[in-house]
Wavefront OBJ file of the C-alpha trace (Angstrom):
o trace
v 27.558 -102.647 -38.026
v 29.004 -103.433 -35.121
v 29.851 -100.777 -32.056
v 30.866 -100.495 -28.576
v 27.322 -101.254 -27.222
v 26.016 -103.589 -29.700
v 24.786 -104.076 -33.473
v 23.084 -101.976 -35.575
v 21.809 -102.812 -39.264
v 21.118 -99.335 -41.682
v 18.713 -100.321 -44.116
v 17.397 -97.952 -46.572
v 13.955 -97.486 -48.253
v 13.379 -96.230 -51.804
v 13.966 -92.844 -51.230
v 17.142 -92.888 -49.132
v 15.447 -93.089 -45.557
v 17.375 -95.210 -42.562
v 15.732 -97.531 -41.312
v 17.762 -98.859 -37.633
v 17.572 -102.317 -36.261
v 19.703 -102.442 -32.990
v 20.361 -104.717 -30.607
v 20.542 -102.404 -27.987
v 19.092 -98.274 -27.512
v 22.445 -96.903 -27.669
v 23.943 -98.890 -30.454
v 20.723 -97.693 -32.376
v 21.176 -93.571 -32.004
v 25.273 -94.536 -32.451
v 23.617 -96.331 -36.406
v 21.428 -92.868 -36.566
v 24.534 -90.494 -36.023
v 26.254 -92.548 -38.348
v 22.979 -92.056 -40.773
v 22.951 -88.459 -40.840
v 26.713 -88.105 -41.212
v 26.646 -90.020 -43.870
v 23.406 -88.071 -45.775
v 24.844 -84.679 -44.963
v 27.840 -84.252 -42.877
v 28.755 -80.427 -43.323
v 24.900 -79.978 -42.285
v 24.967 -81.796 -39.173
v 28.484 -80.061 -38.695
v 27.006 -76.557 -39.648
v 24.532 -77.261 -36.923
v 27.199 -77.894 -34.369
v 28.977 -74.527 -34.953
v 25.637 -72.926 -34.613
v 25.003 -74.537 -31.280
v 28.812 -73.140 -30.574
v 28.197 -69.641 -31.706
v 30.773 -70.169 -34.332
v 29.348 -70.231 -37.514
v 30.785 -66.909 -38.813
v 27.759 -64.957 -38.790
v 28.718 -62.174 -36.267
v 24.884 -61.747 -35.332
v 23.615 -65.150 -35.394
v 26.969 -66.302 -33.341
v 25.781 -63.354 -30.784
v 22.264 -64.813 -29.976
v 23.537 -68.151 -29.298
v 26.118 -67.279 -27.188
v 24.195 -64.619 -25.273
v 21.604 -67.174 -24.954
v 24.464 -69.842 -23.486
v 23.012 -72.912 -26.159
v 26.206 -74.775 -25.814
v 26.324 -74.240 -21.926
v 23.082 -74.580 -21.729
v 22.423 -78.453 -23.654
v 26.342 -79.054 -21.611
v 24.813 -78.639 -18.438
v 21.509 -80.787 -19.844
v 23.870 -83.531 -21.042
v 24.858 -83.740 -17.437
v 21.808 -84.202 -15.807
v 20.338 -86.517 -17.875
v 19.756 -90.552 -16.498
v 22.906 -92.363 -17.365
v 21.019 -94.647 -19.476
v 20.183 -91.668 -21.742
v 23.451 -89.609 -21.525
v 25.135 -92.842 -23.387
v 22.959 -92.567 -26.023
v 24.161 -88.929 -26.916
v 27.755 -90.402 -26.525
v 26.737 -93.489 -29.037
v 25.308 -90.949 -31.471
v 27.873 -88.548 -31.747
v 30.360 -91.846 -31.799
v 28.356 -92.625 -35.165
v 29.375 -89.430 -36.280
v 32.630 -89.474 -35.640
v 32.672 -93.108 -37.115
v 31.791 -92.153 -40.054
v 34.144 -89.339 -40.563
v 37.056 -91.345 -39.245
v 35.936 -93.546 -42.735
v 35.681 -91.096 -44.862
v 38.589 -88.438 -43.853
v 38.506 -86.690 -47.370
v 34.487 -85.694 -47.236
v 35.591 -83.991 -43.796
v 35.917 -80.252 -43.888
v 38.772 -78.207 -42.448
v 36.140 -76.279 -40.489
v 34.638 -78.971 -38.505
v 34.071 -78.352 -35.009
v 35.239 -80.767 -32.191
v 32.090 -83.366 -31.348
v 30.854 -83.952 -28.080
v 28.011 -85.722 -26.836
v 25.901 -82.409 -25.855
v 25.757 -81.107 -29.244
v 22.526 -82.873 -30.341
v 20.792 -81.562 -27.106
v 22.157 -77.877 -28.572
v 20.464 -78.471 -31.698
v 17.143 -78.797 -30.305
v 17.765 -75.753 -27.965
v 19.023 -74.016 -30.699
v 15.851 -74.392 -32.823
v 13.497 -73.876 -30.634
v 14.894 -70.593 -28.828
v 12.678 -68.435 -30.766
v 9.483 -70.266 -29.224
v 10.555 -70.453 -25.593
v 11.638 -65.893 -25.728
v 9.115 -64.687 -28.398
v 6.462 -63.402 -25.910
v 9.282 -61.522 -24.105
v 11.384 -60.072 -27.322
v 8.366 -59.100 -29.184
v 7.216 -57.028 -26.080
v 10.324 -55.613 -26.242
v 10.229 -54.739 -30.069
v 6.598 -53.529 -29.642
v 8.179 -50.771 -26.418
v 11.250 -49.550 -29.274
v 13.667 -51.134 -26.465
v 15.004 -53.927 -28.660
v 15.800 -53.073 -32.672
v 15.522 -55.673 -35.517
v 18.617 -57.908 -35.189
v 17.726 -61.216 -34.759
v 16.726 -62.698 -31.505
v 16.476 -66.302 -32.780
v 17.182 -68.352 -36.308
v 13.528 -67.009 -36.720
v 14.789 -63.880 -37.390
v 17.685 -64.610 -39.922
v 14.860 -64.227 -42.708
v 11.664 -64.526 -44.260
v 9.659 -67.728 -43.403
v 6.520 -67.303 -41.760
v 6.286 -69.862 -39.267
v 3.109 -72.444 -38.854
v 1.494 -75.656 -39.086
v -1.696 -77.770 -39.719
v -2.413 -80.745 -37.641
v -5.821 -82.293 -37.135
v -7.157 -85.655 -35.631
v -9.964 -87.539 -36.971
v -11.645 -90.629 -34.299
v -12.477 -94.112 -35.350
v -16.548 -93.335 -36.015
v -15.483 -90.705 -38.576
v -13.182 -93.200 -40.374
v -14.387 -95.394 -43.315
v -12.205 -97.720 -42.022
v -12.275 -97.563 -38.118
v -9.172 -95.916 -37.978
v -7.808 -93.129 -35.871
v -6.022 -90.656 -38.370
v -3.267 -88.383 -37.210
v -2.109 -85.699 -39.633
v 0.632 -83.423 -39.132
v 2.495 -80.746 -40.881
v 4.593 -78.513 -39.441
v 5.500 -75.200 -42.185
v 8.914 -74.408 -41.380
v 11.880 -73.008 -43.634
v 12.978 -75.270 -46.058
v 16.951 -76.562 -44.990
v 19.212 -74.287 -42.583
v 19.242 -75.026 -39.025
v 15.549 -76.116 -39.442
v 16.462 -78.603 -41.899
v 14.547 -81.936 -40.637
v 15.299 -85.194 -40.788
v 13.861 -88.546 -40.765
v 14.264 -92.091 -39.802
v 12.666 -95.380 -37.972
v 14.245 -96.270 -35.156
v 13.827 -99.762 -33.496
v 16.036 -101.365 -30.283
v 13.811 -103.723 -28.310
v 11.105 -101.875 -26.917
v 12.051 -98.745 -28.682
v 10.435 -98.257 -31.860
v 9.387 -95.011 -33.782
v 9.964 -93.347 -36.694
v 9.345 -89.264 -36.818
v 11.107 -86.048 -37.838
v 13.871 -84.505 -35.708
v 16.034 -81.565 -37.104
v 19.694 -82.290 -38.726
v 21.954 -82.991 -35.907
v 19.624 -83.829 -32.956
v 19.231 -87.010 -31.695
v 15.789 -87.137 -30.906
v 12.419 -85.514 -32.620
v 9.607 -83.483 -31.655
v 7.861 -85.200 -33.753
v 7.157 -88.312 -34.416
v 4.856 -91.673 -33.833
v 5.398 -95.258 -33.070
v 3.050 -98.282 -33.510
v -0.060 -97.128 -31.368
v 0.642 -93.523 -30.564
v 0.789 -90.515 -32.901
v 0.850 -86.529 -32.679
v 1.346 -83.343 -34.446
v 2.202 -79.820 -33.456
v 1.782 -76.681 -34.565
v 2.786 -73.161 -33.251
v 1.137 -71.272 -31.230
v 1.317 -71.677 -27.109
v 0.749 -69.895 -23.344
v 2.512 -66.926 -22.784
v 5.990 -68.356 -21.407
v 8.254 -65.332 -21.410
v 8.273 -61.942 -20.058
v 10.438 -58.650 -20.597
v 11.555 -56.258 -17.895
v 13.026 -52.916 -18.083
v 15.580 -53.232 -14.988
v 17.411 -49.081 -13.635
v 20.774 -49.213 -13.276
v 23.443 -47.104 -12.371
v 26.310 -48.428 -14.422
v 25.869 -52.183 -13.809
v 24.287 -52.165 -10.076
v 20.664 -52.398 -9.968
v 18.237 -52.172 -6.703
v 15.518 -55.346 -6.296
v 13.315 -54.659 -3.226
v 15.697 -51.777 -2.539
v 18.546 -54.209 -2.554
v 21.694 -53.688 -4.746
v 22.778 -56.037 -7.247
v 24.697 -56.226 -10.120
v 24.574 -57.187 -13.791
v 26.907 -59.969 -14.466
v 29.783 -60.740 -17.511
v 29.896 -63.880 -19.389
v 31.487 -64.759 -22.893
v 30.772 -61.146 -23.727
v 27.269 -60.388 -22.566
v 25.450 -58.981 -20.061
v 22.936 -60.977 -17.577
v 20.926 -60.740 -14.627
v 19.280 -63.426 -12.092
v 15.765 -63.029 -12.583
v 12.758 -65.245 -11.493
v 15.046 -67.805 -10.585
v 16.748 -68.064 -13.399
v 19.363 -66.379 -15.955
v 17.774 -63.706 -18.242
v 20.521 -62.348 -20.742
v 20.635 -58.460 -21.511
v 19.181 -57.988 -25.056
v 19.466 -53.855 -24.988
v 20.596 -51.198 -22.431
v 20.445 -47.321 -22.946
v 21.606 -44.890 -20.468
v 19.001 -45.241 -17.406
v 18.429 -49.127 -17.778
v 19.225 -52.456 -19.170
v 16.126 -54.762 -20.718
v 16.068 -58.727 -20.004
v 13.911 -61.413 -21.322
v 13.213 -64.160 -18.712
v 12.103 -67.428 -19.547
v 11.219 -70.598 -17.428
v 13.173 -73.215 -20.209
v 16.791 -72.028 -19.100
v 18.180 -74.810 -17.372
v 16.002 -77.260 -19.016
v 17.368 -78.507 -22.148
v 17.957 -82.206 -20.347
v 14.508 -82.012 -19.243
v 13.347 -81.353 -22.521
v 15.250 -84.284 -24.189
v 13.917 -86.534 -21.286
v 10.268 -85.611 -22.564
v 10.594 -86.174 -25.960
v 12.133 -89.736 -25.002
v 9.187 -90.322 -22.669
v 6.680 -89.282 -26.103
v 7.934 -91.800 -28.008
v 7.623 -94.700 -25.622
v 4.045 -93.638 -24.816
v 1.726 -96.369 -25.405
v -1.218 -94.303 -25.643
v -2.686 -90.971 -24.866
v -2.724 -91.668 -21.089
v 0.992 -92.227 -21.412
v 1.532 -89.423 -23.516
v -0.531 -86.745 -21.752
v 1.751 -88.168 -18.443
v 5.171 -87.126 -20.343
v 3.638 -83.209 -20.567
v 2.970 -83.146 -17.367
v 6.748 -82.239 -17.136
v 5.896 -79.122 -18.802
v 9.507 -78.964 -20.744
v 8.452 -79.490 -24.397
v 8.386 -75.436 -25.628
v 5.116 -73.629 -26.216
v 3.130 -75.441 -29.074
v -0.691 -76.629 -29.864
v -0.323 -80.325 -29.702
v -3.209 -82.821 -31.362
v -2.591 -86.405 -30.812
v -4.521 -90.108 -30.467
v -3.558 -93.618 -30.090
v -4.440 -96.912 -31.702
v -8.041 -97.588 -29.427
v -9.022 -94.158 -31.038
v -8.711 -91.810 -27.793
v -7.415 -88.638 -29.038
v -6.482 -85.148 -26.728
v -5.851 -81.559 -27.799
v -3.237 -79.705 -25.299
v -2.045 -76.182 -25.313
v 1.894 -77.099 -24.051
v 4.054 -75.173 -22.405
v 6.255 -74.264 -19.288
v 3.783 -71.141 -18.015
v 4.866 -68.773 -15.188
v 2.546 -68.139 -12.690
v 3.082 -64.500 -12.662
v 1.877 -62.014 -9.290
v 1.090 -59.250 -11.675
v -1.779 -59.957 -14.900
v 0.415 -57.174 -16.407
v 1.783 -57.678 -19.971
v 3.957 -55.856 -22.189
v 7.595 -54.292 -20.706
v 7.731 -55.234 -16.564
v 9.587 -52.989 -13.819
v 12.134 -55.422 -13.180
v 13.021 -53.309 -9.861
v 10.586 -55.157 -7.800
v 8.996 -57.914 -6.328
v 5.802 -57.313 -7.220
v 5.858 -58.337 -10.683
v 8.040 -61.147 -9.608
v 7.203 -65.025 -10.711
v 5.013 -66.990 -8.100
v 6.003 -70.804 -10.009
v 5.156 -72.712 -12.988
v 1.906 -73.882 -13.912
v 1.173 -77.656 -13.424
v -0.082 -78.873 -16.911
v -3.460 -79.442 -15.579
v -4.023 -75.708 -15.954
v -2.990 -75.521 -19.639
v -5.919 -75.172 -22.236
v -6.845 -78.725 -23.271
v -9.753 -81.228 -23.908
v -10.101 -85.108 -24.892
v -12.315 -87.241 -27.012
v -14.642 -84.382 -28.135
v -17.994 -84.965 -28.825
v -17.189 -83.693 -32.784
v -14.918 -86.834 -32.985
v -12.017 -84.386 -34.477
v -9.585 -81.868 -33.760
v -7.992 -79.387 -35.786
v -5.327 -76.520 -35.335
v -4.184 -74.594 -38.189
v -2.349 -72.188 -35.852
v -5.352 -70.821 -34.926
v -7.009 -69.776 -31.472
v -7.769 -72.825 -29.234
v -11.565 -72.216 -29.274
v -11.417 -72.912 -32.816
v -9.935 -76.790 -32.563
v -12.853 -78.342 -31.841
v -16.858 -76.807 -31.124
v -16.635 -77.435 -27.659
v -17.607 -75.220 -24.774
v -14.880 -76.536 -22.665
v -12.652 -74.759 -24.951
v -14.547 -71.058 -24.251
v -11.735 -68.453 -23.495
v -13.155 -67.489 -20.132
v -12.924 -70.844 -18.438
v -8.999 -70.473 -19.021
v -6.773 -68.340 -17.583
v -5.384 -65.574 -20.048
v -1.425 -66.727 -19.951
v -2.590 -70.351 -20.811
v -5.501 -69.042 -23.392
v -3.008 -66.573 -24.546
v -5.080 -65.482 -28.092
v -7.913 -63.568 -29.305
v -11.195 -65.954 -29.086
v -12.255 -66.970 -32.231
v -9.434 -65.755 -34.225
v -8.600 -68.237 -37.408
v -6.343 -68.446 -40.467
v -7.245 -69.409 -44.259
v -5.715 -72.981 -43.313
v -8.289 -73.376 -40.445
v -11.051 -72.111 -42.539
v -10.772 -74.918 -44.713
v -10.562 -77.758 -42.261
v -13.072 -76.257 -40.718
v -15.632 -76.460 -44.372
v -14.176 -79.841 -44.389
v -13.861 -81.764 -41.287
v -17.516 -81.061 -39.899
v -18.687 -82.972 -43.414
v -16.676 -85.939 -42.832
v -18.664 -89.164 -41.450
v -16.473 -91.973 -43.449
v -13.438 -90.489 -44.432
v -10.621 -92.617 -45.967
v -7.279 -92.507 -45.931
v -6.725 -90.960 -49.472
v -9.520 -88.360 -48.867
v -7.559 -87.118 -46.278
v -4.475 -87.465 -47.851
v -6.048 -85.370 -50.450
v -6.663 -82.753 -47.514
v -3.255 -82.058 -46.597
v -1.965 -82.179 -50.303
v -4.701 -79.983 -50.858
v -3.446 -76.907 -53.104
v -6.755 -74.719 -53.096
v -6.609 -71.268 -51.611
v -9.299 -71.385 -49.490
v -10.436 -67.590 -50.041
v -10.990 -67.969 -53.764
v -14.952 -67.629 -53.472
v -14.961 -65.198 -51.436
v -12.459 -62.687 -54.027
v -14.905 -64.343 -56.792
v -18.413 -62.956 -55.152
v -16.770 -59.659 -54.611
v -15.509 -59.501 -58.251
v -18.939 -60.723 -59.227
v -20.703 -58.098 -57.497
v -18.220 -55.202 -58.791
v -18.635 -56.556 -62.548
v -22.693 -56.378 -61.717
v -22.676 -53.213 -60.142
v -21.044 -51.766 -63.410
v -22.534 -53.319 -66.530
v -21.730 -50.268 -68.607
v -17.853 -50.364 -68.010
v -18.042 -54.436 -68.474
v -19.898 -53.623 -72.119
v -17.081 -50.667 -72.959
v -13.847 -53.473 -71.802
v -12.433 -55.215 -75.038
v -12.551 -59.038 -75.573
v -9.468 -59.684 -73.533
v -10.933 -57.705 -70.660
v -13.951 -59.850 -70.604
v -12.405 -63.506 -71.147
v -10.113 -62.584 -68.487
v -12.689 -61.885 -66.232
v -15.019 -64.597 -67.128
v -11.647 -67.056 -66.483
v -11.020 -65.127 -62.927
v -14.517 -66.175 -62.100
v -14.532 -69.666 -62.928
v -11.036 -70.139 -62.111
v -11.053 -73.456 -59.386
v -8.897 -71.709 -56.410
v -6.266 -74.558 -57.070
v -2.275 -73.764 -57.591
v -1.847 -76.929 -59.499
v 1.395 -77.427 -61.574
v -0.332 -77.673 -64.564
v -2.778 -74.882 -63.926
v -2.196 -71.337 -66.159
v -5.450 -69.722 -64.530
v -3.548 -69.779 -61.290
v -1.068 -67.463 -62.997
v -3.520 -65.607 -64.131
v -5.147 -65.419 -60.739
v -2.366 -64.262 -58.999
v -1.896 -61.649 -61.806
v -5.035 -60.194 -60.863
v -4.436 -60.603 -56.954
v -1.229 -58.854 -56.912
v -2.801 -55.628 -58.737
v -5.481 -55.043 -56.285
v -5.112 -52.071 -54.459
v -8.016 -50.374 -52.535
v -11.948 -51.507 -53.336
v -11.676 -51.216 -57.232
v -11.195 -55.272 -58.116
v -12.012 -53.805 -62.031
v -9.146 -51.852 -62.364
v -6.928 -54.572 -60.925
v -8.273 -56.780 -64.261
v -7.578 -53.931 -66.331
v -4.474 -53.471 -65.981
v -3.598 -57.766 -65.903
v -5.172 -57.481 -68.941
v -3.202 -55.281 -70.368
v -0.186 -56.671 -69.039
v -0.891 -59.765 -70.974
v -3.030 -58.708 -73.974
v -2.695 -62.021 -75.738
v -4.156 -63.878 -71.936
v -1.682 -66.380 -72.792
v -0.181 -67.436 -69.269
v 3.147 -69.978 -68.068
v 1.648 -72.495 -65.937
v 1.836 -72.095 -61.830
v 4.767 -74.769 -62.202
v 6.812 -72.870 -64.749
v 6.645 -69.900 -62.876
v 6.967 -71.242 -59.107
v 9.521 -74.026 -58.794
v 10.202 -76.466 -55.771
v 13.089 -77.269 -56.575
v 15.347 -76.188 -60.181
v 13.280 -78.014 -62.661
v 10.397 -79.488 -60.154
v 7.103 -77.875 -61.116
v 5.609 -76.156 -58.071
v 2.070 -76.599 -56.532
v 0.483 -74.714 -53.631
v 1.507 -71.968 -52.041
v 0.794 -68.214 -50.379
v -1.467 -65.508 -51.711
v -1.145 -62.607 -48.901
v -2.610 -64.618 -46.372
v -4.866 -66.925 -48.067
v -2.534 -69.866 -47.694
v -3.338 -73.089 -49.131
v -3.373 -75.632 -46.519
v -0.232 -77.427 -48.337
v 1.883 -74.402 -47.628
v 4.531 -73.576 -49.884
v 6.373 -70.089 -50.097
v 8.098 -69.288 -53.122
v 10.768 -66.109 -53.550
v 12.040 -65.297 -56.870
v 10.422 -68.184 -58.056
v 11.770 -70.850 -55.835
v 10.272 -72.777 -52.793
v 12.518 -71.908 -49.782
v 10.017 -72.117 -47.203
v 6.379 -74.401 -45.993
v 5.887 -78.089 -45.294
v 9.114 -79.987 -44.992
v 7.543 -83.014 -43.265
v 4.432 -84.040 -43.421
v 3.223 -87.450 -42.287
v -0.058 -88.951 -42.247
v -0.672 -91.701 -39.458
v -4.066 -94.186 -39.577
v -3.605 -96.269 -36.446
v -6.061 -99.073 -34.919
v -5.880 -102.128 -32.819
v -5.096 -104.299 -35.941
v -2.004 -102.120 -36.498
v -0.807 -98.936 -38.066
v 0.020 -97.691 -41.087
v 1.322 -94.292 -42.228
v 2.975 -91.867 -45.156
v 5.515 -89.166 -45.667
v 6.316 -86.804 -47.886
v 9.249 -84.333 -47.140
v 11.085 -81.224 -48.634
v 12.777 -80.357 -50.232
v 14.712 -83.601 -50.725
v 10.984 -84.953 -52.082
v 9.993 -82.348 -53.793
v 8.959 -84.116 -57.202
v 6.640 -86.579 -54.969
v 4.918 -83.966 -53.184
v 4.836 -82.254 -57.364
v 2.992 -84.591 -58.352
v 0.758 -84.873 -55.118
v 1.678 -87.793 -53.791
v 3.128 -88.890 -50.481
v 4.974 -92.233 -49.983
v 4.464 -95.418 -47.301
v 6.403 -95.188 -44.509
v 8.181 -98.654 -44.331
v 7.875 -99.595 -40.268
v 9.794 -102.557 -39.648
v 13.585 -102.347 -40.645
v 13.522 -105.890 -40.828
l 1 2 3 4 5 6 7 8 9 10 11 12 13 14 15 16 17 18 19 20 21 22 23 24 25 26 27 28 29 30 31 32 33 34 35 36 37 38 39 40 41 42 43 44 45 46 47 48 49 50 51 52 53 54 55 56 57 58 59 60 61 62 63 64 65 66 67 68 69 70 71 72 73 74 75 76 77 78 79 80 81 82 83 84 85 86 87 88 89 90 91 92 93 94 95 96 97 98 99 100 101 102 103 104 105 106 107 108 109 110 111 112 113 114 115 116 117 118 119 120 121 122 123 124 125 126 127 128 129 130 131 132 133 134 135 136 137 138 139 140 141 142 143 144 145 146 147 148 149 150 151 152 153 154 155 156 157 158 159 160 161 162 163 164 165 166 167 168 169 170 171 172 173 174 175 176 177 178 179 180 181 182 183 184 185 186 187 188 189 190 191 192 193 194 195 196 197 198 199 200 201 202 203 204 205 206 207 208 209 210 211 212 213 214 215 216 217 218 219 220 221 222 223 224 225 226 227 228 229 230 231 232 233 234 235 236 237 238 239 240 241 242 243 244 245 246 247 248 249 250 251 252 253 254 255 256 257 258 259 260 261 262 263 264 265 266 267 268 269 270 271 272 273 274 275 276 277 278 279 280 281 282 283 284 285 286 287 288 289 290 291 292 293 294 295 296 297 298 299 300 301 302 303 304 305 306 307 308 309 310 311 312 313 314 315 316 317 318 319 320 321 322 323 324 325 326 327 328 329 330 331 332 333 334 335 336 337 338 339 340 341 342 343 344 345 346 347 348 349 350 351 352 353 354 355 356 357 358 359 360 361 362 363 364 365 366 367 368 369 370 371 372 373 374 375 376 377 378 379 380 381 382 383 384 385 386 387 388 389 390 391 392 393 394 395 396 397 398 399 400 401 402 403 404 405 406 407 408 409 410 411 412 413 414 415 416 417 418 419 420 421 422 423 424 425 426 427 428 429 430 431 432 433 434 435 436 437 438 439 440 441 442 443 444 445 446 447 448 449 450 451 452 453 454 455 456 457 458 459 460 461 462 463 464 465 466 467 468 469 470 471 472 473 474 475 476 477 478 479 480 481 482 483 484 485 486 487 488 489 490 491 492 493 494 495 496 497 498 499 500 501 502 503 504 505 506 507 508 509 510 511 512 513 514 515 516 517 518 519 520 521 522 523 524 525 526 527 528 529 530 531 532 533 534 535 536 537 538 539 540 541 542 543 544 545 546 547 548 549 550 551 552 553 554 555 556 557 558 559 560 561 562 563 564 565 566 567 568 569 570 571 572 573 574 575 576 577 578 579 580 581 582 583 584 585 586 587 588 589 590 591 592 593 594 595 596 597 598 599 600 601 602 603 604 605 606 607
């Protein structure tokens, strides 16, 4: 396919993924625009009217506009190198290419493309990291009500991730593995998707979300890394007196400004939007990411050039990529865990609501990235994060809360998740692990709390032999199958019904009368299997999934029956100096591979 700045071939794998061969960097992201368009046009396009604050949802529209995403990627468009900046033009040319083809597939409603869109996307995304530590501070005071703040907020989907690192001497095969899976919503602006990208020099292949040009994450041939959430406190909220819209600073006046509709002040340096006002005061959230969107986009280009972890560690020294626990290693089997984000270095240790009236809890800078929580080539050989605290990635006591500063530590020491719990039984163990044992890990579909709810059922059934003895039959087979029951949510598995029919009864310390009455909702114990009742798609059995918060580390989140929400792209990377090789599986558009618990080879070389 030939373009204004070169060739590009689009070949596909089995399953529908591009695969770009360029002759040049821009004629590449012009064959990816083109890609996407082509795969799901009114996506990308819905994308693009979220990044304008025009997709018709009166609320939604609001937080992107008072949060200036369009102005904000416009004005990151146009300080980006000019090598880069025609890159965004050749991808957004693909686009339009591609709907200039096919006028009948394009929908009334489309907005008008321009080459800062994709850098919108990305913003748009990733607002709710970059403001949480600020908005939920403001929640927490009664300042701020419910309405959403970010696309976090639109609904239910409880963010996280798993990503763990396992060095060469652990390997069966001398490999470094890399294993990442972010848990995100399932489609919607956080739809992902994927692709291998070569031009010269250039060559990756990762996951980037509908409509953006470049991904968060990804790997190339020698370099690899996951993320998951969690990061340094990088926001902060300030309650700010007014009378009518002048405020003193230092005993200075100034006013709150008008733009688009909203309300803003000039805070720390930079623009902090209004999010509530009563009669005595108006409440900002300041973060140090507004006027970075190019920056950010200029980091995740630098990622996937890096070479190695030396080159990788050097792109976050920019400190743009948005609050995140990042694992990642390289083909000679170095590996690093850092804590990323763009951290204030605040005057006051205060948290919660500021007084925005003064100096004195004013910012003093950013932290360099040398102060951020972080540690290479443990002594374990591993590194895990299951959006847990950073203590827990790897038994280190570089990694001790108190030799970190509390913005960067920002958690309570020690604190873990069901997820972590279970890398953590498994990853000590492992001396020669292969690739399909750890593929087996990140399919893996137990809930990790199972023998724990077992012992404590066991000791309530011991503890009360006479009311066991008095239960009829069905009673007793249905606790005898509770208590031998695997932990697994297989597809095929009925005791996981039955498991969560017990679960979901429990209220209080009595575990007996939660059987009772599962019992006696199904007298005859005859149970639809965990697929049958928990779909991934209409007709695509289900596996994993969420239990309160025992999670199986293959997250899946089911409502009403359907998956909506969990692991959209998971990719496992085994690199070494003899080459790499890796696997995907993603959702929902996969969702009978990852059924049957499989994952498929991620074809590198377009040629």
């Amino acid at each position: 396919m030939n373009n204004s700045w070169g060739s590009v071939r689009i070949h596909r794998d089995a399953y529908g993924m591009p695969l770009l061969d360029a002759s040049s960097e821009p004629a590449a992201y012009y064959g990816l625009g083109y890609a996407q368009a082509e795969d799901d046009l009114h996506g990308v396009l819905r994308q693009y009217l979220l990044v304008r604050g025009e997709l018709g949802d009166p609320e939604r529209d609001a937080v992107h506009r008072r949060w200036q995403v369009l102005e904000e990627a416009r004005r990151g468009f146009d300080a980006l190198p000019a090598g880069l900046r025609v890159c965004y033009e050749a991808f957004v040319a693909g686009i339009g290419a591609w709907m200039d083809e096919h006028p009948e597939r394009v929908p009334a409603w489309a907005p008008p493309l321009e080459p800062a869109l994709p850098i919108g996307v990305n913003r748009a995304v990733m607002l709710f990291w970059i403001i949480t530590d600020g908005v939920e501070a403001l929640r927490a005071s009664g300042a701020l009500s419910a309405a959403p703040a970010s696309e976090k907020d639109v609904g239910y989907a409880p963010l996280g991730s798993n990503a763990w690192v396992i060095r060469p001497w652990r390997t069966a095969t001398g490999e470094t593995i890399v294993v990442s899976d972010p848990h995100l919503p399932f489609g919607g602006a956080f739809a992902m998707y994927e692709a291998v990208v070569k031009a010269g020099d250039l060559h990756y292949t990762g996951f980037g979300f509908l409509g953006a040009m470049l991904p968060p994450l990804a790997h190339n041939r020698t370099c690899a890394w996951g993320l998951t959430t969690g990061g340094p406190r990088v926001a902060d909220a300030y309650r700010i007196a007014v009378d009518g819209d002048v405020y003193l600073y230092d005993g200075e006046p100034r006013k709150v400004l008008r733009h688009d509709g909203h309300e803003y002040v000039v805070h720390n340096g930079v623009v902090a939007p209004v999010l509530a006002r009563d009669d005595e005061a108006v409440y900002v959230v300041c973060t140090p990411y507004m006027g970075l969107a190019g920056e950010t986009e200029q980091q995740f280009m630098a990622m996937v050039r890096a070479r190695d972890v030396a080159e990788l560690r050097a792109a976050f020294e920019a400190c743009a990529f948005p609050p995140q626990n990042v694992l990642a290693a390289d083909a000679a089997g170095d590996c690093f865990y850092l804590r990323a984000g763009r951290v204030p270095v605040r005057s006051s240790g205060e948290g919660g609501v500021l007084d925005g009236n003064t100096s004195a809890t004013s910012w003093l800078g950013v932290r360099p990235a040398s102060d951020l929580v972080q540690i290479g080539n443990p002594a374990s050989g591993y590194l895990q994060n299951c959006n847990t605290a950073p203590d827990t990635v790897t038994p280190d006591p570089a990694l001790a809360p108190q030799r970190w500063h509390p913005d960067v530590f920002n958690d309570e020491p020690g604190r873990d998740t069901s997820r972590g719990r279970r890398l953590a039984e498994l990853l000590p163990r492992a001396f020669a692990v292969d690739v399909p044992e750890a593929t087996a890990w990140a399919l893996d579909d137990r809930w990790p709390d199972t023998a724990t709810w077992q012992a404590r059922l066991l000791a309530a059934a011991s503890a009360e032999p006479g009311r066991i003895r008095g239960w009829p039959g069905g009673h007793r087979r249905l606790l005898h199958r509770l208590l031998a029951f695997d932990g697994r949510a297989r597809p095929e598995s009925a005791d996981a019904t039955a498991w969560i029919s017990w679960r979901t009864r429990i209220s209080g310390d009595d575990l007996l009368d939660a059987v009772e009455q599962a019992a006696r909702a199904v007298p005859d114990g005859v149970y639809e299997t965990y697929g049958e009742g928990h779909e991934l798609l209409p007709g695509v059995p289900g596996r994993g999934g969420a239990l309160d918060l025992d999670v199986s580390l293959r997250s899946t989140y089911y409502a009403e029956g359907t998956a909506f929400a969990g692991g959209p792209c998971l990719r496992i990377v085994a690199l070494s100096g003899y080459g790499m090789r890796s696997w995907s599986v993603s959702m929902p558009g996969q969702a009978a591979l990852y059924s049957r618990g499989e994952v498929k080879p991620i074809v590198f070389d377009p040629s």
